[in-house]
C-alpha positions in Angstrom: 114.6 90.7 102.3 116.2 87.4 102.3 114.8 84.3 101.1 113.8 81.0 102.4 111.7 77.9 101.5 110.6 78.0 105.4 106.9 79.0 105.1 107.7 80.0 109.0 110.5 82.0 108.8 109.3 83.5 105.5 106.5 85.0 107.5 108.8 86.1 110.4 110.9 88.2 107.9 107.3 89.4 105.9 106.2 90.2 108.7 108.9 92.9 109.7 109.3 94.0 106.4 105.9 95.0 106.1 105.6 96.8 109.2 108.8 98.3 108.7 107.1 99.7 105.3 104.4 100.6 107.4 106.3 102.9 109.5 104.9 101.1 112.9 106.7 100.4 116.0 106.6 96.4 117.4 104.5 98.2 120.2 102.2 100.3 118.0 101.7 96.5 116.1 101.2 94.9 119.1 98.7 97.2 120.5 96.5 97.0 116.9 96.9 92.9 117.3 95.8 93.0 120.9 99.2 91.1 121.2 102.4 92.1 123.4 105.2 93.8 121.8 107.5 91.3 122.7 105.4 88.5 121.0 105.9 90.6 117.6 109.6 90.7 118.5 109.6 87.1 118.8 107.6 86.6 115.5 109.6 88.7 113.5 112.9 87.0 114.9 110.9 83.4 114.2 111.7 82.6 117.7 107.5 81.9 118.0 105.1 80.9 115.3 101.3 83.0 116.1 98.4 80.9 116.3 96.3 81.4 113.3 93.9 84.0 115.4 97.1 85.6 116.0 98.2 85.8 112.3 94.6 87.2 110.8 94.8 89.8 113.6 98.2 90.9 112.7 97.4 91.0 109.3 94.0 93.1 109.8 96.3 95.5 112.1 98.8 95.7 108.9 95.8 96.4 106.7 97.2 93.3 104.3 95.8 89.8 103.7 97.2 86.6 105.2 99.0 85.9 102.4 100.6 89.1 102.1 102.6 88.1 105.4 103.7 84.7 103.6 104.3 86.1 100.1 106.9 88.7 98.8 110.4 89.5 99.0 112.7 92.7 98.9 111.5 93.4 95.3 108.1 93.0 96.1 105.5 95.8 96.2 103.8 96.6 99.6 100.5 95.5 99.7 97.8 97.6 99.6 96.3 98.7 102.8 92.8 96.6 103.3 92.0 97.5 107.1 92.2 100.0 109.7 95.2 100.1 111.6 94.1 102.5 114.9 93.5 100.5 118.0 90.4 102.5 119.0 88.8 102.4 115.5 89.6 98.6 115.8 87.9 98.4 118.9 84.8 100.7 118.2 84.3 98.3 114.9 84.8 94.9 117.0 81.6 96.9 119.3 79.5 97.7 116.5 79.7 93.9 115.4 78.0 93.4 118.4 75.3 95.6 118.1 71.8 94.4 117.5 71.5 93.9 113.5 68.8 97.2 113.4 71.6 99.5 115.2 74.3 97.9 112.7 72.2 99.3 110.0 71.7 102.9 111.5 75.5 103.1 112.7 76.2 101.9 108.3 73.9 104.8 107.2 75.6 107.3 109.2 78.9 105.9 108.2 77.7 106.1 104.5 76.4 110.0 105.4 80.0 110.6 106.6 81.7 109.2 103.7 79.4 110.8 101.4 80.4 114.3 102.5 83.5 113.8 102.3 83.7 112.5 99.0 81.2 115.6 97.7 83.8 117.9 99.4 86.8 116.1 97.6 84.7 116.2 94.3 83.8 120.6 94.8 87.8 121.0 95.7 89.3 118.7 92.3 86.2 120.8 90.4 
């Protein structure tokens, strides 16, 4: 990755750096941002600057933090993956945020249930 004192353009070539790491598609980031393809295209090429709605959502649908878009270079590691990436799973979570707080709770323990299995499966196979 080249580099630039341009807080802007550092983020434009971040930005397609990461999701090139990331194996996603402009579309694929789009879709996960709620943002056209063609918008990522003109953020990557720093032809646009995202609002800062914009730049929190792609960096949710990257699974990075804000900063992780601004900092970095070639050399640097790719961040660690922080959110979910798949549109529907997006979606389903932005719904459950607007659940009542007592059906928040049920959907967290069945959630935790879920996760629990899984873990208690991973645990009998390494065992």
């Amino acid at each position: 990755m080249e580099t630039t004192k341009d807080p802007l353009k550092a983020f434009a070539l971040r930005l397609k750096e990461i999701r090139q790491q990331r194996k996603i598609s402009q579309t694929e980031l789009g879709e996960a941002a709620q943002v056209n393809f063609s918008q990522v295209s003109r953020y990557e090429r720093g032809a646009v600057h995202p609002t800062a709605d914009v730049i929190v959502r792609l960096a949710q649908a990257l699974r990075v933090s804000v900063g992780d878009l601004f900092d970095g270079g070639s050399n640097a590691e790719l961040p660690q993956e922080r959110y979910p990436t798949d549109p529907d799973l997006i979606g389903k979570l932005r719904e459950i945020q607007e659940l009542p707080t007592e059906d928040q709770d049920v959907v967290k323990k069945l959630l935790d249930a879920f996760l629990m299995r899984k873990r208690l499966k991973d645990l009998a196979a390494s065992g």
